[in-house]
C-alpha positions as CSV (number, residue, x, y, z in Angstrom):
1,X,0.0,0.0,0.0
2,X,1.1,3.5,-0.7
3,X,2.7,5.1,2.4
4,X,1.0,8.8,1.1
5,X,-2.7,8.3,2.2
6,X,-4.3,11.0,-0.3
7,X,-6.5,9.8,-2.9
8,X,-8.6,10.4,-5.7
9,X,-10.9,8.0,-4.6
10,X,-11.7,5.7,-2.0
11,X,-14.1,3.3,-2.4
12,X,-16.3,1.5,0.3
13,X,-16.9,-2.0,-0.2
14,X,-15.2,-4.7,-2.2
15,X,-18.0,-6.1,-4.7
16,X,-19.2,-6.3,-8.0
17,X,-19.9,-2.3,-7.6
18,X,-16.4,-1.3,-5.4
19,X,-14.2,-3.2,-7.0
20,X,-15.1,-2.4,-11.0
21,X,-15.4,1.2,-9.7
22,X,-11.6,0.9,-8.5
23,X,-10.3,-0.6,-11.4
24,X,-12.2,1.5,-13.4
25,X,-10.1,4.9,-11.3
26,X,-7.2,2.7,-12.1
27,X,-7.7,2.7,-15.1
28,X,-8.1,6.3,-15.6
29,X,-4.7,7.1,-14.1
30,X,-5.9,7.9,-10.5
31,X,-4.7,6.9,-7.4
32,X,-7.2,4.9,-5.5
33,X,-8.0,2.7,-2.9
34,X,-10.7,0.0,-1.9
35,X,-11.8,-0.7,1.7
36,X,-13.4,-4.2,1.9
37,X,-14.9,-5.5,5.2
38,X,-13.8,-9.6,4.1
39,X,-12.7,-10.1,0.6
40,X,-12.2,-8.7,-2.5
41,X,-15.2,-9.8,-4.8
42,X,-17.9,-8.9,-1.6
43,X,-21.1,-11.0,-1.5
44,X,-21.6,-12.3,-5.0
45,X,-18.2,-13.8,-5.6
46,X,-17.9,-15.1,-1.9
47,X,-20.4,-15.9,-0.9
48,X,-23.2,-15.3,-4.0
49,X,-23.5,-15.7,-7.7
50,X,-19.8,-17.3,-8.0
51,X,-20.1,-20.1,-5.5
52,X,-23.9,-20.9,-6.1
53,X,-23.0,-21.4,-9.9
54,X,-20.8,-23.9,-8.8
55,X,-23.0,-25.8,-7.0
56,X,-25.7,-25.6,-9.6
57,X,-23.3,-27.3,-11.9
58,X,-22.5,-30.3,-9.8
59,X,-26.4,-31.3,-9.8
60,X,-27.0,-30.5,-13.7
61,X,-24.0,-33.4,-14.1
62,X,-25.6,-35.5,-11.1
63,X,-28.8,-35.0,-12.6
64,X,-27.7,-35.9,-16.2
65,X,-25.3,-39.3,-15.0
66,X,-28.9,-39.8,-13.8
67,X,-30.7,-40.2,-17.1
68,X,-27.3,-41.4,-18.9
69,X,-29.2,-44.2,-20.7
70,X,-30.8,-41.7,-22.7
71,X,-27.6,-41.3,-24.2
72,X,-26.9,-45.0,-24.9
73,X,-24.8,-45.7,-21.7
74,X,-25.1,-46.4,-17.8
75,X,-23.2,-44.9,-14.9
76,X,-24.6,-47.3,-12.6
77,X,-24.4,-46.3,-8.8
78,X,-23.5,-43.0,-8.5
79,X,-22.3,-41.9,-5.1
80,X,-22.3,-38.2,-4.0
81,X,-19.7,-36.7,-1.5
82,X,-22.2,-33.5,-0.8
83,X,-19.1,-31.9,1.6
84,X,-16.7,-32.4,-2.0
85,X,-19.4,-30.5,-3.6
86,X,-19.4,-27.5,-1.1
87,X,-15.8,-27.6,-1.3
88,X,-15.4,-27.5,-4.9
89,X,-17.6,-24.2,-4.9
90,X,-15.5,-22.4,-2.1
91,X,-12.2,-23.3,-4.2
92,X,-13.9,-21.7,-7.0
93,X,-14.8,-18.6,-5.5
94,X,-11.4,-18.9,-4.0
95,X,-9.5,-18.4,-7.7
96,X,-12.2,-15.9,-8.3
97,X,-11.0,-13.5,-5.3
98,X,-7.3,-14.1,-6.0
99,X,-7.9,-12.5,-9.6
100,X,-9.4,-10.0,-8.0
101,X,-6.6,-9.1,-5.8
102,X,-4.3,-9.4,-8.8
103,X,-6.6,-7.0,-10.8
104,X,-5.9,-4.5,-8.1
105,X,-2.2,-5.0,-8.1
106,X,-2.2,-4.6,-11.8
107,X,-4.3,-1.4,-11.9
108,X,-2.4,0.2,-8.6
109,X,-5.1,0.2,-6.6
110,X,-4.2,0.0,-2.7
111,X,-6.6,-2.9,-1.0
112,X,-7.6,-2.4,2.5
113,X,-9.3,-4.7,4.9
114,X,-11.6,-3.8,7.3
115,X,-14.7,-2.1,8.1
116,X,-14.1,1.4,6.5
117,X,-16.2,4.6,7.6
118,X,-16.9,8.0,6.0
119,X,-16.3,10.3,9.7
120,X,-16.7,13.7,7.8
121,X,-17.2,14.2,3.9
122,X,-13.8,13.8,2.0
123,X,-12.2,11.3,5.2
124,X,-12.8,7.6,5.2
125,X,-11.4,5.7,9.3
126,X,-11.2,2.2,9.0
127,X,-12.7,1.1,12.3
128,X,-12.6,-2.4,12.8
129,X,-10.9,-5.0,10.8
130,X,-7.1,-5.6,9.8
131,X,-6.2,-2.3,9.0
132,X,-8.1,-0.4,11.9
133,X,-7.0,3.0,12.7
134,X,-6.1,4.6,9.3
135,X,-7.2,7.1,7.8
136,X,-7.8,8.1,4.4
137,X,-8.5,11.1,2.9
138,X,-9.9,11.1,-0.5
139,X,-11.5,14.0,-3.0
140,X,-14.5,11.2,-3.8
141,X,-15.7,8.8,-1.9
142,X,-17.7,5.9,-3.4
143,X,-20.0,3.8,-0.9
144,X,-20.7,0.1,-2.2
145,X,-21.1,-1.6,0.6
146,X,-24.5,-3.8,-1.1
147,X,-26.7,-5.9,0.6
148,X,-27.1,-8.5,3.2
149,X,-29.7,-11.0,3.5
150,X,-33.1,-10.2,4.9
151,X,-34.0,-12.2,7.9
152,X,-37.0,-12.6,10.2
153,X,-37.2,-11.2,13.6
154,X,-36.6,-13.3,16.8
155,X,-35.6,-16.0,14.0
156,X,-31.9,-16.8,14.8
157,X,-29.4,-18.3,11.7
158,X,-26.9,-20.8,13.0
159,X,-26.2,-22.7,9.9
160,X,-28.2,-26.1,10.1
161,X,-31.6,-25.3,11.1
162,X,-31.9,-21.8,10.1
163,X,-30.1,-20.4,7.2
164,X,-30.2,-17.2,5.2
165,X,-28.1,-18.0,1.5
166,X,-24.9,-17.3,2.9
167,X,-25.0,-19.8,6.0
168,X,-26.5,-22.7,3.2
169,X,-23.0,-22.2,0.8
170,X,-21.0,-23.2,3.7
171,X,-23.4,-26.2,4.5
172,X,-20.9,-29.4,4.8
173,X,-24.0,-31.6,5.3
174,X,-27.4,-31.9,3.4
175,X,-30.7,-31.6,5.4
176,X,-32.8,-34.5,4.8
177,X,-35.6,-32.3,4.2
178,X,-35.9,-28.1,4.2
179,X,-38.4,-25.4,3.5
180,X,-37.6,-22.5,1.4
181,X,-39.1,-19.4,2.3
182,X,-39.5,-16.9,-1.0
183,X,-39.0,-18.6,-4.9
184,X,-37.1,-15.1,-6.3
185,X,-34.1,-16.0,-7.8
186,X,-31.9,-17.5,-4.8
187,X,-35.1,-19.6,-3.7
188,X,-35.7,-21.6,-6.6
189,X,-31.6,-22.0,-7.4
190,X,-31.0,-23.6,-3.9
191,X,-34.4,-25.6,-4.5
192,X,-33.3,-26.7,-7.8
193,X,-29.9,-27.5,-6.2
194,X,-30.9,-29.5,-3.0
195,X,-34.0,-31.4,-4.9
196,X,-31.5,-32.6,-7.2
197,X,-28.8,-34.2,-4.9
198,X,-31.6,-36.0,-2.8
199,X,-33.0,-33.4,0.1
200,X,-37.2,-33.2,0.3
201,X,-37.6,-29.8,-0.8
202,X,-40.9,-27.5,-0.3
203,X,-41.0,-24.2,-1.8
204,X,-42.9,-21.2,-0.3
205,X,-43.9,-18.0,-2.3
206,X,-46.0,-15.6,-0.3
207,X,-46.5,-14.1,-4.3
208,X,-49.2,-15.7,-6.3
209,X,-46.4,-17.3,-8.9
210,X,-42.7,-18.5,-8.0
211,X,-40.2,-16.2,-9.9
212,X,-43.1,-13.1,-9.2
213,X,-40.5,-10.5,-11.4
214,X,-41.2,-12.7,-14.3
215,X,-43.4,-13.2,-17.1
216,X,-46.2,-15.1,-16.3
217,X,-45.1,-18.2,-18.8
218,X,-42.0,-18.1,-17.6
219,X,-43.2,-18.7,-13.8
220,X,-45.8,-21.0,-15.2
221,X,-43.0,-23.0,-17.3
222,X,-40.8,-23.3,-14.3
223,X,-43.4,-24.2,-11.9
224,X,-44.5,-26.8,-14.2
225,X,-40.6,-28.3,-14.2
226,X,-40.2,-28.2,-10.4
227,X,-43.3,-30.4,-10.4
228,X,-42.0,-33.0,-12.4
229,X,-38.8,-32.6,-10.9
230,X,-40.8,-33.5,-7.2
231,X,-40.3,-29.9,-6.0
232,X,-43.6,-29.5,-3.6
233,X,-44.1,-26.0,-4.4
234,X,-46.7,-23.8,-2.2
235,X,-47.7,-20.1,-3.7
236,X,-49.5,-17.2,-2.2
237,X,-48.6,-19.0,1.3
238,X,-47.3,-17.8,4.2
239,X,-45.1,-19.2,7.1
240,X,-46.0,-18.7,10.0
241,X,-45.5,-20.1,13.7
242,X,-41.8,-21.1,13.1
243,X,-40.2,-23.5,16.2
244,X,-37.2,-24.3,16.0
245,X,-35.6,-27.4,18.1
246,X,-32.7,-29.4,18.3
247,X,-32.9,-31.7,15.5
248,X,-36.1,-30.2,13.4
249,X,-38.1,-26.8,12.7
250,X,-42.2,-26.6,12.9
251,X,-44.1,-24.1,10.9
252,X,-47.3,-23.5,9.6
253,X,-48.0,-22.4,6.0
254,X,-50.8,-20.5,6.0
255,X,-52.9,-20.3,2.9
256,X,-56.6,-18.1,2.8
257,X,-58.2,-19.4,6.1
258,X,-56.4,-23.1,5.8
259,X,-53.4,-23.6,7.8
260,X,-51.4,-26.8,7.9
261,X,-48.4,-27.7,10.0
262,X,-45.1,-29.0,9.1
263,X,-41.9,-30.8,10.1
264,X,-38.1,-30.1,9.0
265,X,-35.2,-30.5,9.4
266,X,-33.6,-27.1,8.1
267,X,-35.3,-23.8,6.9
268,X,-33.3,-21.5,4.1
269,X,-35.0,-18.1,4.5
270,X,-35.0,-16.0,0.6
271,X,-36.9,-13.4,1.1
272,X,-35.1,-10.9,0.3
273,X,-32.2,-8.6,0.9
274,X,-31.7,-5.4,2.7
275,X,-29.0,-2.4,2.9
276,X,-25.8,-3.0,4.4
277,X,-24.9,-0.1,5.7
278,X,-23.7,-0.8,9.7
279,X,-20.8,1.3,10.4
280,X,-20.9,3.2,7.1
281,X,-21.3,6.6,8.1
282,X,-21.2,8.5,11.2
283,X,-23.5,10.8,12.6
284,X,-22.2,13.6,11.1
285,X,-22.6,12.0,7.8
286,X,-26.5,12.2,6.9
287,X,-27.4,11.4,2.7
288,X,-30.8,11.2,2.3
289,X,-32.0,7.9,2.4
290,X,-35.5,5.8,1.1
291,X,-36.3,2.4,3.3
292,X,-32.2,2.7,3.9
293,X,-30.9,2.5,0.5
294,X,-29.1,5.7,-0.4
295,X,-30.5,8.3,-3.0
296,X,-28.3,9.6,-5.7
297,X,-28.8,12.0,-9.0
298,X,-28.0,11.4,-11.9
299,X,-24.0,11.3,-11.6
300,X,-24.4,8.8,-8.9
301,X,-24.3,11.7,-6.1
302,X,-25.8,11.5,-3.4
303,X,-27.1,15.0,-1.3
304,X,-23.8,14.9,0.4
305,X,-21.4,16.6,-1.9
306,X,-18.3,14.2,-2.9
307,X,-19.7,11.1,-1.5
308,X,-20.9,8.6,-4.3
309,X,-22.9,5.4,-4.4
310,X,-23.7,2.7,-6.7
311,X,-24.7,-1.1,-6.9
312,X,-27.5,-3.0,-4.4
313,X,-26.7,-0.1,-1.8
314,X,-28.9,2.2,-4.4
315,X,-32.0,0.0,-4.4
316,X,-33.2,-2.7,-6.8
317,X,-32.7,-4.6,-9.1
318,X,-30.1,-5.9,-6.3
319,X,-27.7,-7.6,-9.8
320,X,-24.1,-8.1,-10.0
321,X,-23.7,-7.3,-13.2
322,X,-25.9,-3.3,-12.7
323,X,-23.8,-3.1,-10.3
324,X,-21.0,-3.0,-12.3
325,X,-22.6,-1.1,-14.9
326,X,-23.2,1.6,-12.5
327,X,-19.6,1.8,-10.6
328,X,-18.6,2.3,-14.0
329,X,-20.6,4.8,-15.1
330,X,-20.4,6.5,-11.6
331,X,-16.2,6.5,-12.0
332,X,-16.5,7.7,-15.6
333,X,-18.6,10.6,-14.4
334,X,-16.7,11.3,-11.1
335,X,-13.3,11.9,-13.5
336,X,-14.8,13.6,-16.4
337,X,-14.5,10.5,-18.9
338,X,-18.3,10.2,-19.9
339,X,-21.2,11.8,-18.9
340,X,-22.7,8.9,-16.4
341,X,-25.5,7.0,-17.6
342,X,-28.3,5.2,-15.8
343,X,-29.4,1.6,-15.9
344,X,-32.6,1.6,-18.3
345,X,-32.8,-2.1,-19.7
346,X,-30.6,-5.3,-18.2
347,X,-30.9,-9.1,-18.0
348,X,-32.2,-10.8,-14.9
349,X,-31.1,-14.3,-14.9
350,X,-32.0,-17.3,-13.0
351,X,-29.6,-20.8,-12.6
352,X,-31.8,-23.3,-12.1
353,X,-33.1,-26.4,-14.4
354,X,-34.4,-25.2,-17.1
355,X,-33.0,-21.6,-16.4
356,X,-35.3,-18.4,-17.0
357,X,-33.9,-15.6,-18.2
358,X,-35.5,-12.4,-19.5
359,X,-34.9,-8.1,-20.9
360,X,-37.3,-5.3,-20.5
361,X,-41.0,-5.8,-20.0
362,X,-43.7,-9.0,-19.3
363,X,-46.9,-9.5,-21.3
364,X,-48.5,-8.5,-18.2
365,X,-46.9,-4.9,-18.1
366,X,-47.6,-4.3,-21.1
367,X,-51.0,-5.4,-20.8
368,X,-51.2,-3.0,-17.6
369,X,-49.5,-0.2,-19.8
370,X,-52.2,-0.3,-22.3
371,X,-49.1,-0.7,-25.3
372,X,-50.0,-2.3,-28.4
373,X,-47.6,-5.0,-29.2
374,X,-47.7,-8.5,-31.1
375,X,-45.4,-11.8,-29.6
376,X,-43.1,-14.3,-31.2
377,X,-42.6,-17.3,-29.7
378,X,-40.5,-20.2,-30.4
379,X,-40.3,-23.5,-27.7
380,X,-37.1,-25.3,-27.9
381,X,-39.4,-28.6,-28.5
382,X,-38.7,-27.5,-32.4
383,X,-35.2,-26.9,-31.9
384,X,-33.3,-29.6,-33.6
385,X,-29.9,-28.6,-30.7
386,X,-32.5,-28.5,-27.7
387,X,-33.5,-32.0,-28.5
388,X,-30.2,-33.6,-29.2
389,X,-29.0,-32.5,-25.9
390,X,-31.8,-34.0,-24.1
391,X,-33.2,-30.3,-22.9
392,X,-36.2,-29.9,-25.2
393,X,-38.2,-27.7,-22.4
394,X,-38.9,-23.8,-22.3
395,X,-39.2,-21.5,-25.2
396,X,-38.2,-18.3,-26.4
397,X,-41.1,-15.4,-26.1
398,X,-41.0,-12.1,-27.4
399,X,-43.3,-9.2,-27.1
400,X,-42.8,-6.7,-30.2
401,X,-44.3,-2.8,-30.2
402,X,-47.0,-3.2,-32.9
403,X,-46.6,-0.5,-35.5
404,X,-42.3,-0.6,-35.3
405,X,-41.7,-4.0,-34.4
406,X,-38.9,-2.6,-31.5
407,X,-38.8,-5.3,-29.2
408,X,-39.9,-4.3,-25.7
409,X,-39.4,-7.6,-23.9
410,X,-38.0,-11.1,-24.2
411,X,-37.9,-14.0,-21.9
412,X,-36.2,-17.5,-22.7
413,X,-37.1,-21.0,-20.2
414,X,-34.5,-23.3,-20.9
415,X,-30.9,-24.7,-21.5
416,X,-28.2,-21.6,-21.5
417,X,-31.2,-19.3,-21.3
418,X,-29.0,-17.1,-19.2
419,X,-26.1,-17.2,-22.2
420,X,-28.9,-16.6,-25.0
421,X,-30.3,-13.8,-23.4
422,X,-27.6,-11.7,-24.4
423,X,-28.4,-11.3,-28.2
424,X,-31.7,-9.6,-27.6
425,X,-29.6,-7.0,-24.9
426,X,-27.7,-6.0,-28.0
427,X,-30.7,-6.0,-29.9
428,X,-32.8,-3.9,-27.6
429,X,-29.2,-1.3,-26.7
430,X,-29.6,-0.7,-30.8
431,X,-32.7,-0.5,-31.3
432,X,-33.0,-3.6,-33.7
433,X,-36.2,-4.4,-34.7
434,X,-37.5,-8.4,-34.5
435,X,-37.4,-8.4,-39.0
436,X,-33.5,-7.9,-38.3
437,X,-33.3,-10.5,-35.9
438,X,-35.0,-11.9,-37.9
439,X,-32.9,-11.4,-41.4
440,X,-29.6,-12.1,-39.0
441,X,-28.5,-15.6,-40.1
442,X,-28.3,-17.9,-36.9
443,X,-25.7,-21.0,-37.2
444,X,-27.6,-24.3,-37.8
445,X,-27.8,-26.4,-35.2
446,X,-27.6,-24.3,-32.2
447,X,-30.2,-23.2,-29.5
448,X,-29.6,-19.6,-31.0
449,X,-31.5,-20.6,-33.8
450,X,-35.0,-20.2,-31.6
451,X,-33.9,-16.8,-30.9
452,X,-34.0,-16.0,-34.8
453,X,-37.3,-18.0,-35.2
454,X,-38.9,-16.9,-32.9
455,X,-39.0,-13.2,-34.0
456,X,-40.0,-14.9,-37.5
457,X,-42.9,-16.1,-35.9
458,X,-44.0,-12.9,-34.7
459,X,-45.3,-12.3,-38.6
460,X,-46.3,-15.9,-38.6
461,X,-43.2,-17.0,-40.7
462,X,-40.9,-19.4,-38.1
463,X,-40.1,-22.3,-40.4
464,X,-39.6,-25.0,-37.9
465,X,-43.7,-24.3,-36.2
């Protein structure tokens, strides 16, 4: 670390958001530094999106040794060592956090651990941690400190019966049987996950639909898959009278005016995430706030001048990858790069089995809106690539404006839906129209072909329906 502690920027919080916004300074030529409370990469590569990807993997190869004869051969008796499993994810996210580190070596930017604090606008104390008692005095100070997850009141976590995400990834033994309480995103990955490797999984959504964010035949698809799967899956329930003992919880799910009680070993509470701000400012440090995420303008300021924020710590949609878009753009704006733009359209991705992935708006939004629009849609039963590789569920939907054909919204169920996504991001950030995705040539046979018919079909001229 530099022995001069004056900096361009100092940025608050090690994640997707603090550590792209310190590169980015890097980049630029400024000196900077990075205060992280644990580990470079924050939440999502410790203990989030990296190692839960890993996971997910291991049961999509468990799952498909499973159904090997499909493919003309048996695996016989396949044994599981579920603690090799949890491992293999933590040496993952492992590598991952070393790169980090090694991206700030490369880009000059001084690393700090420890819980770091803006005392007064334009001074950042590091107040608990490894490197407690220095100070830092920067020109702009960045806040990314994220989120945590939300948990219930009086409703202790210690890692076996009760666990928040964080507390499941470091599980070294698989409950016998659990209760998930919310299906967003993290719900349904660890149900996916757990089903697969063995563990009686029931899924609670207080929401009418699992995946609530998404389209309603997306939620619908998925829901349908978790069935067949043997996912018990309760929706527009709520838990309620939650016991919990030495070897098992008791809960009631609560559904209209029926209750019914239940029995299990573990509960893995997903419902939802909150701002992390504990030790972030001090008194004398007062942005304005909303339900405690910090309110900025249009540069990424918030109403205390020189102090920045960007990432969960901002509100929703609580992604790695906006949260990186908007460090970015925050950096870009702070130095006088780029004028700073803010996050309009972005992918939401889910890991599961079959994943759901989706851009811009549902049908039901633009129902609600009162837009005129048309839909494609393609299901990856008709896709020659889906079906060789034994993954002929989902589709590909699109909803279309009407008179321009400008694609508003588009949500893929299936195999790589999360990698397919991508094309109709480009699409939508140049304002292609579905008759050029259309007229672009897709390689034949790939799941990217569904993508190309399914805009055809939005004039009623996919070849392979």
């Amino acid at each position: 670390m530099s022995t001069n502690n004056q900096y361009d920027l100092v940025v608050i919080g090690g994640g997707p958001a603090g550590y792209a916004a310190a590169i980015r300074a890097g980049q630029l030529g400024r000196k900077v530094a990075c205060v992280e409370l644990e580990r470079a990469g924050g939440t999502c590569l410790n203990w989030g999106c990296i190692p839960s990807k890993a996971l997910l993997k291991s049961a999509e190869l468990y799952t498909a040794a499973q159904h090997s004869e499909e493919f003309g051969f048996t695996c016989g008796d396949i044994k599981v060592d579920f603690a090799k499993v949890m491992k293999r994810s933590r040496n993952v996210a492992d590598t991952m956090g070393n790169g980090i580190e090694f991206l700030f070596k490369k880009n000059k930017v001084d690393y700090l651990i420890g819980r770091g604090q803006v005392n007064v606008p334009g001074m950042v104390e590091i107040i608990d941690g490894p490197d407690k008692g220095k100070f830092l005095s920067a020109k702009n100070i960045l806040l990314a400190t994220g989120c945590r997850a939300r948990k219930i009141p009086g409703l202790e976590t210690d890692g076996e019966r009760v666990m928040t995400s964080r507390e499941a990834l470091a599980m070294q033994k698989m409950p016998k049987s659990i209760v998930i309480m919310g299906a967003g995103a993290i719900g349904v990955e660890f149900a996916y996950f757990l089903n697969a490797f063995g563990c009686k999984v029931t899924l609670v959504e207080m929401m009418d639909r699992i995946v609530p964010v998404e389209d309603g035949e997306s939620s619908a698809a998925l829901a349908r898959a978790f069935k067949k799967q043997g996912i018990n899956v309760h929706t527009g329930t709520k838990v309620e009278d939650i016991k919990v003992g030495k070897d098992s919880v008791s809960l009631s799910f609560v559904k209209g005016d029926k209750s019914e009680k239940k029995e299990v070993e573990s509960v893995l509470l997903a419902i939802g995430v909150e701002a992390y701000t504990d030790g972030l400012l001090s008194p004398k440090v007062k942005p304005t706030t909303d339900r405690g995420y910090l309110q900025i303008n249009d540069r990424y300021e918030t109403t205390v001048k020189g102090i920045y924020a960007a990432g969960d710590l901002i509100g929703p949609p609580w992604l790695a990858h906006v949260a990186t878009f908007e460090a970015v753009q925050a950096v870009n704006g702070i130095f006088g790069h780029a004028d700073p733009q803010r996050v309009k359209e972005f992918p939401g991705c889910t890991y599961c089995l079959p994943q759901v992935a989706s851009i811009g708006i549902t049908e039901e939004k633009a129902k609600e809106e009162g837009i005129a629009y048309k839909l494609g849609k393609f299901p990856f039963s008709a896709s020659g690539k889906a079906v060789a590789v034994n993954h002929p569920e989902g589709f590909v939907k699109l909803i279309v404006g009407e008179k321009h054909g400008e694609i508003l919204g588009a949500h893929i169920v299936g195999h790589d839906a999360t990698e397919l996504i991508a094309e109709f991001g480009l699409g939508m950030k140049l304002e292609a129209t579905v008759d050029e995705i259309h007229a672009t040539i897709h390689a034949h046979p790939t799941l990217g072909e569904a993508m190309g018919e399914a805009a055809a079909s939005v004039h009623g001229e996919a070849i392979h329906i």
